[in-house]
C-alpha positions in Angstrom: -4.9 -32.6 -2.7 -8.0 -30.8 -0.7 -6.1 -28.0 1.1 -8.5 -26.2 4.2 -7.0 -22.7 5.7 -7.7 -22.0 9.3 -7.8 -18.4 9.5 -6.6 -16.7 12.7 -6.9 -13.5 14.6 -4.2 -11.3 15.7 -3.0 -12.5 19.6 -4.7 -15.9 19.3 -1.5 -18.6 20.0 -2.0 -21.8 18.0 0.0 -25.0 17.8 1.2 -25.8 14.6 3.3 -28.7 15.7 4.4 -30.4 18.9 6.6 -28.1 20.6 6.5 -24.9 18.1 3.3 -22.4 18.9 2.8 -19.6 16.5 0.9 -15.7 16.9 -0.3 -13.3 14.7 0.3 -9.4 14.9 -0.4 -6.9 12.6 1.6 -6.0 10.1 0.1 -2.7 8.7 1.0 -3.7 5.2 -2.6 -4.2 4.2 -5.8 -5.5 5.8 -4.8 -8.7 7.8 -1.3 -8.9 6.7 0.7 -10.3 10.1 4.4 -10.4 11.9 5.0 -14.1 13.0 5.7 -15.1 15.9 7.1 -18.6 16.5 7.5 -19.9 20.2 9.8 -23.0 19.6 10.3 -25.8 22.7 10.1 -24.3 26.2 11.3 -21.2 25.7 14.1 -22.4 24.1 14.2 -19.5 21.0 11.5 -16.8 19.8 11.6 -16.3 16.1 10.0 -13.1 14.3 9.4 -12.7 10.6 7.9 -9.4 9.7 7.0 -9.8 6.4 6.2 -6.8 4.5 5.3 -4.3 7.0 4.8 -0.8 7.4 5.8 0.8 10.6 3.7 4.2 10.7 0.1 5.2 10.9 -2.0 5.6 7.7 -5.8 6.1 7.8 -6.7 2.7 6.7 -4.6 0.8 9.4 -2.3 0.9 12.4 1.0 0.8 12.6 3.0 -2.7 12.8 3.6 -3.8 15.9 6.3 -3.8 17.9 5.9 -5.8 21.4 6.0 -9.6 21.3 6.7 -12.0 25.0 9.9 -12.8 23.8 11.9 -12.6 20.9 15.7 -14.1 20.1 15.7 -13.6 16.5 14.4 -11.4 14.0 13.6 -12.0 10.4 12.9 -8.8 8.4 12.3 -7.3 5.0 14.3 -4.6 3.7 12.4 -3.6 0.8 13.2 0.0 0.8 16.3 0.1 3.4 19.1 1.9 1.0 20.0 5.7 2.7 18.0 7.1 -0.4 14.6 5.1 0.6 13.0 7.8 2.4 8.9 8.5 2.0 7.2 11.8 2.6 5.8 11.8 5.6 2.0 10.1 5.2 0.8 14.0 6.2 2.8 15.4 3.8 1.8 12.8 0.8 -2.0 13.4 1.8 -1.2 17.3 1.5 1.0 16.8 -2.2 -2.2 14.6 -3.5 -4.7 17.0 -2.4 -2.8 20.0 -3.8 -2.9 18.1 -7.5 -6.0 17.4 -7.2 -7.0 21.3 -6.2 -5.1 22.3 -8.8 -6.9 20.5 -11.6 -10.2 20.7 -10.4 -9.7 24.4 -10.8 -8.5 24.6 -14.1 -11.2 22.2 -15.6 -10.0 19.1 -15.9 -10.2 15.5 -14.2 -8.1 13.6 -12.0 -7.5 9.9 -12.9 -5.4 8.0 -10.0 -4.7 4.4 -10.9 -4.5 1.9 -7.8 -4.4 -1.9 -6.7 -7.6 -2.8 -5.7 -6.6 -4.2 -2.7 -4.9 -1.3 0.2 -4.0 1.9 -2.0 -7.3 2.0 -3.2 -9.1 2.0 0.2 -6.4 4.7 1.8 -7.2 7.1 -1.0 -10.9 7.1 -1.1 -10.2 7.7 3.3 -8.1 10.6 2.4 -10.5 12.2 -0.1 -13.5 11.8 2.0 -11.6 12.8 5.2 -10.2 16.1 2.9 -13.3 17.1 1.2 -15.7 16.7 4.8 -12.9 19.2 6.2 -13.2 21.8 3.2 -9.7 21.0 2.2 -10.2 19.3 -1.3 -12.6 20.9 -3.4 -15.7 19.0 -3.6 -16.3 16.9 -6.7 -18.0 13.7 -8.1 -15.3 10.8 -7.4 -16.1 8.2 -9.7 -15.0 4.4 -8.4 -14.6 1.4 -10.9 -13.0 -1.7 -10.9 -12.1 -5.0 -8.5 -11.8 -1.9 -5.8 -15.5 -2.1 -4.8 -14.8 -5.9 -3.9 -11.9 -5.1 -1.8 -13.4 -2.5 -0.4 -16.3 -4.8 0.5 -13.8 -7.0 2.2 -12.6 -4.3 4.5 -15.9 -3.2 5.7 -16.5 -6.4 6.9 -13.2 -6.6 9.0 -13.6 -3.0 10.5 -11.3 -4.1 13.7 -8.6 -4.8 11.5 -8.7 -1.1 10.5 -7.4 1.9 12.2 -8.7 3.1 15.5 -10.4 6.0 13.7 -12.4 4.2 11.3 -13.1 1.1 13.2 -14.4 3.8 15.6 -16.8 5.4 13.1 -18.0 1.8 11.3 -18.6 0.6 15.0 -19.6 3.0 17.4 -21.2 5.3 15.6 -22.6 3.6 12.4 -20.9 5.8 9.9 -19.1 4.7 6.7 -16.3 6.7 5.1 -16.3 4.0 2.7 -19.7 4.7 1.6 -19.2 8.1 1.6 -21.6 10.7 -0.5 -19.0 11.7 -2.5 -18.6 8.3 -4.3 -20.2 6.9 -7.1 -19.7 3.3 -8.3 -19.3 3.0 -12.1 -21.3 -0.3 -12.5 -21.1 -0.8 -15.8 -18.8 0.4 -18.6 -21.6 2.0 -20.5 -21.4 5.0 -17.9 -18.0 5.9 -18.8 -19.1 8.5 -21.5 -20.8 10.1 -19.7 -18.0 10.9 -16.9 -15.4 11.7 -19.6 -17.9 14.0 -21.3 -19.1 15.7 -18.1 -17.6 17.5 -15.5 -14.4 18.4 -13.5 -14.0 15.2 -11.4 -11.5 12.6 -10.1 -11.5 9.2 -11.1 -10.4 5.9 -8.9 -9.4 2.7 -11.1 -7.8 -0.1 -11.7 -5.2 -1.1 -12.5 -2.5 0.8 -10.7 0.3 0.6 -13.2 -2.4 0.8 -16.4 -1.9 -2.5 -17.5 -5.5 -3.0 -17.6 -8.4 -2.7 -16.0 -11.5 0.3 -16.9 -8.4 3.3 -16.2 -7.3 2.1 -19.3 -10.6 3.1 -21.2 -10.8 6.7 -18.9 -7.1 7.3 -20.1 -7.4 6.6 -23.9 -9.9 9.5 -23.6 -8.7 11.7 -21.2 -4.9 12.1 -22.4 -4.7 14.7 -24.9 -6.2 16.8 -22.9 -4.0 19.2 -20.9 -6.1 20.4 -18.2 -6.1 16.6 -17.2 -4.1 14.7 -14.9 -2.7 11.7 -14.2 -1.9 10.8 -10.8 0.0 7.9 -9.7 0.3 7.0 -6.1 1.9 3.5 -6.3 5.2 1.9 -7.8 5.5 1.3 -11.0 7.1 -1.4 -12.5 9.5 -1.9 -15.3 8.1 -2.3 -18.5 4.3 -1.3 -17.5 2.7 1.4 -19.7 2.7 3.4 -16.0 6.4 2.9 -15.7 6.4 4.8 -19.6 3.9 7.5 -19.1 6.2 8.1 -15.3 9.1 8.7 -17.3 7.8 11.4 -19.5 6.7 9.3 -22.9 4.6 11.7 -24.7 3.2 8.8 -26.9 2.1 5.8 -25.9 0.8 2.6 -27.8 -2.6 1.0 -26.5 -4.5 -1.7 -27.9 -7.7 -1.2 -28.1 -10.9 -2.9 -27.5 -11.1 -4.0 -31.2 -7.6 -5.7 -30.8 -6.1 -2.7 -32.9 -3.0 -0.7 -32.4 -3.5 3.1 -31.3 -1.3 5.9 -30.7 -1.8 8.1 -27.6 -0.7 11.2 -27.4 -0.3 12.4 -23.6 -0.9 16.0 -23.4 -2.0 16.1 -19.5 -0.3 16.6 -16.7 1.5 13.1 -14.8 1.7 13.4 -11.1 3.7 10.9 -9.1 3.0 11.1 -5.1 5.6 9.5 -3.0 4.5 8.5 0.3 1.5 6.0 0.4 3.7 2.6 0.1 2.6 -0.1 2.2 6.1 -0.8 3.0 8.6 1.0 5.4 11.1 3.3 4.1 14.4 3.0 5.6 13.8 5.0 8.6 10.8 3.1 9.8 12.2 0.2 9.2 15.5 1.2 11.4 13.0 2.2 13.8 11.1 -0.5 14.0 14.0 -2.8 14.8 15.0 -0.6 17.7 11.5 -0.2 19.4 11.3 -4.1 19.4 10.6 -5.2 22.9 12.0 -7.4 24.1 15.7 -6.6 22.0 16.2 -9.3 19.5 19.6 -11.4 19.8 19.9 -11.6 15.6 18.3 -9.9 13.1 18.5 -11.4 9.7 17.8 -9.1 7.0 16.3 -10.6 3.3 13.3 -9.8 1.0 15.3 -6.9 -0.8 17.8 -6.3 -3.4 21.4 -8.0 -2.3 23.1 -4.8 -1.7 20.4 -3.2 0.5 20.3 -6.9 2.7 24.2 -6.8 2.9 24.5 -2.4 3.6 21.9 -2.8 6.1 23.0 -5.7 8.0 26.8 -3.8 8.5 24.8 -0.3 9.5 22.8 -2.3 12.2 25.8 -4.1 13.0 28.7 -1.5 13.5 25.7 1.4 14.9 24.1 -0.8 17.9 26.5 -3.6 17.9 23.7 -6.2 17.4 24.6 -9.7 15.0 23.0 -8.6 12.0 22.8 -11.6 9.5 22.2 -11.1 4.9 22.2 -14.6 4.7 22.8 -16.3 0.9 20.6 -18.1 -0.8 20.2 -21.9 0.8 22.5 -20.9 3.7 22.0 -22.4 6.6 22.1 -20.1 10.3 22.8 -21.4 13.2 20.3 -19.6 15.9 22.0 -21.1 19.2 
């Protein structure tokens, strides 16, 4: 079966089928992620589905938006809804990375942050280039190496899918951040010795929970040794040697590139900063809900553990008095 995608820009209204027109709107999740919007009849019902989305400003992108021409119903994730889902402000996680960073860079050692290629990695290399220009984070090599100079590629050539700032600067006045001075792309693994061997630096790879990628080279070497950190700046899932080395394992099992067992002892420091998710913590996502325009008739709340659908379907209900839906699995809603 040939399949063909139509890609399709944020605002532009498309038919999809005889009387049901859909729109795209940012999402600020990650570059081109999009809120549906699904015009169904004559104006006979609006639909909404978020999505992950992420309802405050970062440096890479702009905030999810909010203001649709009509909306009846609203479908939205809850990934991080319980009371105790609340991020650092994205100023104060830029300030608790830089800090670390400061901190190692002082006494000796190099920084190794694991991130996804795609998102994390790009908002990262923003905030170093944007806290080193200003004097803020010491100045030091940043080394760059894996899929992230590929996604990166990919976002510099969608700049007006990017924030207002940096769309500004790619556009208008023909600077990079992405290309900044301060990066260095590791091309090829046989430069690795030479960075772990070398100076004070900070080190971008992938993959962001170390279950691959070249960070898994840079952190066989770089472990034992105290004045070295470890920074990690996304989740980590269960069962990933990230997940291990977050929870305070002072050994860790690797196999190496000869396909043999070896121990790791992890002497240097492990960092996690909270803050950078691409997903709203409870408080955006409460706010996003009420700065909806126009005020949805029914929200129906999924894409999150049961408990968080079901606890924040009854505070949405009983706090604006709105029908606030955790629907089970195959049921069935009636919209009108």
């Amino acid at each position: 079966v040939a399949l063909h995608a139509i890609p399709l820009r944020y605002g532009v209204v498309t038919d999809i089928a005889p009387d049901i027109r859909l729109t795209l709107h940012n999402a600020g999740h990650i570059l081109g992620s999009s809120i549906v919007h699904l015009h169904i009849g004559e104006g006979y019902h609006n639909i909404v589905y978020t999505g992950d989305f992420k309802y405050g400003r970062t440096m890479l992108l702009e905030a999810a938006a909010t203001e649709f021409p009509r909306v009846e119903t609203i479908i939205t994730e809850n990934t991080y809804s319980a009371p105790t889902d609340i991020m650092p402000s994205r100023a104060e996680a830029e300030k608790n990375l830089v800090s670390v960073i400061n901190e190692t860079i002082e006494r000796g050692g190099k920084v190794m942050i694991p991130v996804p290629a795609v998102g994390r990695a790009q908002e990262i290399m923003l905030v170093i280039d944007d806290y080193m220009r200003r004097g803020e984070l010491k100045e030091a090599p940043v080394f760059i190496e894996g899929m992230i100079s590929e996604s990166t590629a990919i976002h510099m050539a969608y700049p007006e899918y990017l924030s207002k700032e940096v769309r500004t600067k790619i556009i208008n006045e023909g600077i990079n951040p992405f290309e900044s001075e301060y990066f260095t792309i590791v091309e090829h693994p046989s430069a690795r010795s030479e960075i772990i061997e070398g100076e004070p630096c900070i080190i971008l790879a992938t993959s962001g929970m170390l279950e691959g990628g070249p960070i898994i080279d840079y952190f066989q070497n770089l472990a034992e040794d105290e004045r070295n950190a470890l920074v990690f700046v996304s989740y980590q899932i269960e069962g990933t040697l990230g997940r291990r080395i977050q929870r305070g394992a002072r050994e860790v099992s690797i196999v190496d590139q000869d396909g043999k067992i070896r121990v790791i002892k992890v002497g240097l420091k492990v960092h996690t900063v909270e803050g950078f998710s691409g997903h709203s913590d409870r408080r955006q996502i409460i706010n996003y809900l009420r700065k909806i325009a126009p005020k949805p008739e029914n929200i129906i709340i999924c894409h999150g553990e049961r408990s968080k659908c079901l606890a924040l379907a009854d505070f949405l209900h009983r706090r604006y008095k709105v029908n606030a839906i955790a629907p089970d699995i195959l049921e069935t809603i009636k919209l009108r």
